[in-house]
N, C-alpha and C positions, 0 to 999 in steps of 0.2 A: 504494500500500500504506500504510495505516493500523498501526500497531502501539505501544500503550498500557503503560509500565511504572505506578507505584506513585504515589499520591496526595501532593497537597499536604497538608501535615498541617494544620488549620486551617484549609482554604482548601477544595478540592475532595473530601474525603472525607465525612462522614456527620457532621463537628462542626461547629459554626458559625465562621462566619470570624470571626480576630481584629479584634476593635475598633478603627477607623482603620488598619486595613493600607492598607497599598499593595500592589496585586495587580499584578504584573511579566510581563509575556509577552517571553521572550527567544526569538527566534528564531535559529537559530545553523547556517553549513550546513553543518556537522559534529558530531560528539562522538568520533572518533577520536584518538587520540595528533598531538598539538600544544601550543602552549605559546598559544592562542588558547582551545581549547576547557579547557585546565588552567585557567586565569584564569575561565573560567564556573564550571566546577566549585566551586572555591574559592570563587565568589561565595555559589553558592546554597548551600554548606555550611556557610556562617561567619556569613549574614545573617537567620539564622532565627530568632535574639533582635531583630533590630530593628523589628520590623511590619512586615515584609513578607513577600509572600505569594508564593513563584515556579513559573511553568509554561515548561513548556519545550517547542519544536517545534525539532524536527531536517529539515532538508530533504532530508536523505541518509536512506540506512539504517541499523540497528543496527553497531555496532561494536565490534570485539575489543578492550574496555578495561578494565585492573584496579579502578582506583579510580571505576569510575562501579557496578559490580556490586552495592557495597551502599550508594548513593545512595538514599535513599529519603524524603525531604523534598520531592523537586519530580514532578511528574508529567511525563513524557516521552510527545512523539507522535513518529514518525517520519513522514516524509509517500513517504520511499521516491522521490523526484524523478528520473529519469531524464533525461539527454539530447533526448531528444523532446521537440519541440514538445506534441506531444500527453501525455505524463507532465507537463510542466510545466505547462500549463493547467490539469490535473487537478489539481495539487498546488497550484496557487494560489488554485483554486476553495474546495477544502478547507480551506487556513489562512486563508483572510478566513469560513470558515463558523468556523472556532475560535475567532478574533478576538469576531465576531458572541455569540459562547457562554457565552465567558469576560468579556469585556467590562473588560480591566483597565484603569490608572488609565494604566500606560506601555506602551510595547512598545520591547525591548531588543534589538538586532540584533549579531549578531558574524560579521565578516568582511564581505566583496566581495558574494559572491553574498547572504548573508543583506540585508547593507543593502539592494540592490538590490529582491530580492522582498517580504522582509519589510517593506522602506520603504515602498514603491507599496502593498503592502495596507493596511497599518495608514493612511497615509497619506490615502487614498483614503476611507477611515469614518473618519476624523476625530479618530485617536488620537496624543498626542504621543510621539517617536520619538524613541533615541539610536541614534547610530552608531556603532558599535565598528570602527578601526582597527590594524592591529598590525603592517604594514609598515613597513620604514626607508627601502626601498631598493624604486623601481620604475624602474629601465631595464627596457628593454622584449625584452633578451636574455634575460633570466632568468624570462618568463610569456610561456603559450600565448596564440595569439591571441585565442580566446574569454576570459580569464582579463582581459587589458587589453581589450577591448570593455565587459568587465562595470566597468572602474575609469574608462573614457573615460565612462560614464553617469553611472554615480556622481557623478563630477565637476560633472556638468551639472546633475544632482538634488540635490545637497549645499547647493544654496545655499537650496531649495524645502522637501525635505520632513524632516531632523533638526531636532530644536530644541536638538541636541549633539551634537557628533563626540566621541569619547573616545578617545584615544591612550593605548599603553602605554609610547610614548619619544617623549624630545621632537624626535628626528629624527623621528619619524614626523608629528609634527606640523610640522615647516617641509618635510620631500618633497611632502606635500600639497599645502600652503599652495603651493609652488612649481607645480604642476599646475592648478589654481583652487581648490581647496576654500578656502571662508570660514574665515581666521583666527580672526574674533570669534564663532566657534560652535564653535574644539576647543579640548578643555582636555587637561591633561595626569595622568593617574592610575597611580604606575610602579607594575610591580607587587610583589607581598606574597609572603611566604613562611615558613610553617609553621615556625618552628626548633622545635618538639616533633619532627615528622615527622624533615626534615634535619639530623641534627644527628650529630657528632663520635660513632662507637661500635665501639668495639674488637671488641666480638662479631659485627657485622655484618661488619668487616671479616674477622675470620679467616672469618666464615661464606661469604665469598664467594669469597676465593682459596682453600677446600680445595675450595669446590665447583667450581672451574677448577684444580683443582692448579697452583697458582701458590703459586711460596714467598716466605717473608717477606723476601727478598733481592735478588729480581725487581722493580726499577723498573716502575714500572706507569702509562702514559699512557693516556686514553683522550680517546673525545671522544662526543655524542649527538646525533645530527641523522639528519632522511631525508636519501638518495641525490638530490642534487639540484645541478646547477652552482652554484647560489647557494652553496650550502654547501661548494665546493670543496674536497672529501678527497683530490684531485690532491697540492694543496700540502702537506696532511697529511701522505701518503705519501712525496712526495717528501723530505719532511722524515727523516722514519722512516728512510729508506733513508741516510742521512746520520747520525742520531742510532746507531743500529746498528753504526755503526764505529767511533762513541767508548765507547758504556755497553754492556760483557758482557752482562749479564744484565738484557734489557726490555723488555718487550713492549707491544701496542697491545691496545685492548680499546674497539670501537664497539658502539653500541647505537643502535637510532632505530626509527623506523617504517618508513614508507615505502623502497622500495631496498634496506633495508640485511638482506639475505640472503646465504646462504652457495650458493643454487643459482647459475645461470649470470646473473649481475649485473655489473653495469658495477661497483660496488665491489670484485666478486671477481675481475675481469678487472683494473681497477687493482694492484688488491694481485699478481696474478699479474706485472705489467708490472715492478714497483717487488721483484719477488721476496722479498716481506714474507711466505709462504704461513707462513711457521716458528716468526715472531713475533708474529701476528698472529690475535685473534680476532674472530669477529663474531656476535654474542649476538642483534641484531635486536629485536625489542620486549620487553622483562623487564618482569616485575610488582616484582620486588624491587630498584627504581631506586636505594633509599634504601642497601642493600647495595653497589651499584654501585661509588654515590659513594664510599662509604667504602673498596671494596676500592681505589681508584686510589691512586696519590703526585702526577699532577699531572692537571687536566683541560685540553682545548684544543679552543680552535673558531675555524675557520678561514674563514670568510663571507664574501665579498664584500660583502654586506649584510645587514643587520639592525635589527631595532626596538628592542625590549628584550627581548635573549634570555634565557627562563626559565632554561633548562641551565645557564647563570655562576650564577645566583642560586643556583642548587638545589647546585651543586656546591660553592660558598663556605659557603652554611650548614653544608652539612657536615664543611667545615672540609677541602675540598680547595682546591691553589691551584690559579688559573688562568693560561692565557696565550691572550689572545684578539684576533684583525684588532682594527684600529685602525676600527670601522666600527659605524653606530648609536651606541648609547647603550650599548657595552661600556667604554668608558674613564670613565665614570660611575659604572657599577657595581663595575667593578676598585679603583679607587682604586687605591690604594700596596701593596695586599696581592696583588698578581700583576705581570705585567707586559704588555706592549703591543706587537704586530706588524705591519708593516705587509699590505696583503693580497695574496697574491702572490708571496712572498716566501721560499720556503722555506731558504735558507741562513740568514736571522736564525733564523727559528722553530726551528730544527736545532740554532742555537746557544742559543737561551734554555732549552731543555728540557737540554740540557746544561749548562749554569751553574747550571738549576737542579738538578739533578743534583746536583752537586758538591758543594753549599751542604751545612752541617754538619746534623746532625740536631737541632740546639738552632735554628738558621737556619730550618729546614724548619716545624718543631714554630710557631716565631712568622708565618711565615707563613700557618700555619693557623687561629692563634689571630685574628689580623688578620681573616682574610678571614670566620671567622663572627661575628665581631662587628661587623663594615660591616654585614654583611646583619643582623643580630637590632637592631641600633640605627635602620638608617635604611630599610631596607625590609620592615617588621612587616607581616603578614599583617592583623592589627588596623587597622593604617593603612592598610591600600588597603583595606577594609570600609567604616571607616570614610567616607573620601573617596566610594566610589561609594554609598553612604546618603544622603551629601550630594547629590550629582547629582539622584539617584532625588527627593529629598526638594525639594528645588529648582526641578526639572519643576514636581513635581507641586503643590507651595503645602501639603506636609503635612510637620509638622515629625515628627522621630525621636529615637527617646532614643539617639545614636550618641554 
């Protein structure tokens, strides 16, 4: 299945392309809710002053997402890729016919299976390739077997066909490096984030606890992740069921993609186990994130592993703190403006949500201030634009006005 949104401006619509672009084919094999396919997005939204030109191929299907709705700068194919041998053929056939069409200067891949496919086609005609990586953590308990089949190749093509790997943590880049990927071909680009978008607002937040009747009194934790062992809401819970008996009035409030449903789900069988049913909501994918943030008092994420998780970012600029595993590139991001858990652990994390708790409202008030100004000083949206301009700009031997 073929399926075509809305034109390059400049590029493939009915005007002429801009002068010295660099014309970008990112291949990506998603655009659903992830903190991979957000980092595209943000790309192609923010780089549209720099001379370049972006298309995009999705190897999946269409997906239920807010902020790609009124995306309308990059043209989208979906290639609808199936499981079958036979669906994959076809859809590989297809994307070296786009390649062939389009004929850009790079081809940008994001994620496992995109490097994989995307890599071998572009590769194959003779186009230079970056690799988009966004893992921290690959033991091999936490990915299906097809999932590490696809990173055991990878591995073996990483030294052949990128002429860049791009990491979005620098644990991501030594987990690699440790498996074989070529050191002297990943660099490191953390990522950006919008403080227009996230940012500190009282309206949001009343707008989000009346639309949960939640009062201004009610401690409010929450956390953002799919249903996933990696992300272990065990320990969350476990936590909760412990925090519960110190703070009256508090409740949890998850949201994510993937899992995180209130039908018959392994998070609502946890939450039943941990007898959280009372205090506990599960929102599941929201369009109004930025609301989200704001209605919580503290955010928390609990991973076994991680790269550079968007969720800390997005939830710091908006001037929530956080408390997150001791895992990837979260004690990076944290700094001094939240605090640090080990993973696993639920009797610590029980006790920080509670101290933090306690802490005065003047205490509270500077931790938020801290935490969005880490992110607005040292991980600007501009600056990761910036940085991949560079990349793009470097491939290619065309300089950019970044």
């Amino acid at each position: 299945m073929i399926n075509k949104t809305s034109e390059i401006q400049g590029c493939v619509d009915n005007t002429a392309p801009v002068a010295d672009a660099i014309k970008i084919m990112h291949i990506t094999s998603g655009l659903g809710v992830g903190g991979a396919e957000a980092i595209l997005i943000d790309v192609l939204e923010h780089s549209d002053n720099q001379k370049i030109c972006n298309y995009v191929v999705c190897l999946g299907s269409p997906a239920e997402r807010f902020d790609i709705n009124s995306f309308e700068m990059s043209q989208i194919t979906y290639l609808g890729i199936e499981k079958s041998i036979l669906s994959l053929l076809s859809g590989f056939r297809t994307l070296r016919n786009l390649l062939r069409e389009h004929q850009p200067n790079l081809v940008h891949t994001w994620m496992y299976h995109a490097d994989l496919i995307g890599g071998i086609a572009a590769y194959t005609l003779g186009y230079k390739v970056i690799w988009g990586i966004f893992s921290g953590n690959l033991e091999k308990k936490f990915y299906k077997l097809r999932t590490r089949l696809v990173i055991r190749i990878c591995t073996i093509l990483s030294r052949v066909i990128p002429d860049r790997i791009i990491s979005c943590s620098q644990r991501g880049i030594r987990t690699h490096a440790d498996v074989g990927y070529p050191a002297s071909k990943m660099t490191f680009v953390p990522i950006g984030f919008n403080v227009e978008r996230y940012r500190c607002d009282s309206d949001k937040r009343k707008e989000f606890r009346d639309a949960y009747n939640i009062s201004e009194q009610t401690f409010v934790v929450g956390m953002a992740a799919r249903f996933d062992p990696q992300k272990d809401y065990e320990t969350l819970l476990s936590a909760m069921s412990k925090v519960r008996n110190e703070i009256c009035q508090v409740e949890l409030i998850v949201v994510g993609g993937y899992g995180i449903s209130t039908k018959d789900s392994g998070i609502s069988r946890l939450i039943d186990k941990y007898d959280l049913g009372n205090i506990t909501k599960i929102l599941g994918y929201i369009s109004s994130i930025e609301s989200y943030y704001n209605g919580l008092d503290l955010f928390v994420l609990t991973s076994h592993g991680e790269g550079f998780p968007r969720v800390v970012g997005e939830a710091m600029a908006s001037g929530t703190p956080c408390i997150g595993t001791n895992v990837g590139d979260i004690s990076e991001i944290i700094g001094d403006t939240g605090f640090l858990v080990d993973r696993n652990d639920p009797e610590n994390l029980a006790r920080l949500i509670v101290k933090f708790h306690l802490l005065s409202p003047e205490e509270k008030f500077q931790y938020s201030q801290k935490a969005r100004e880490r992110i607005r000083t040292i991980y600007s949206i501009d600056r990761m634009i910036k940085e991949y301009c560079q990349e793009y700009s470097s491939i290619c031997g065309q300089r950019l006005s970044v």
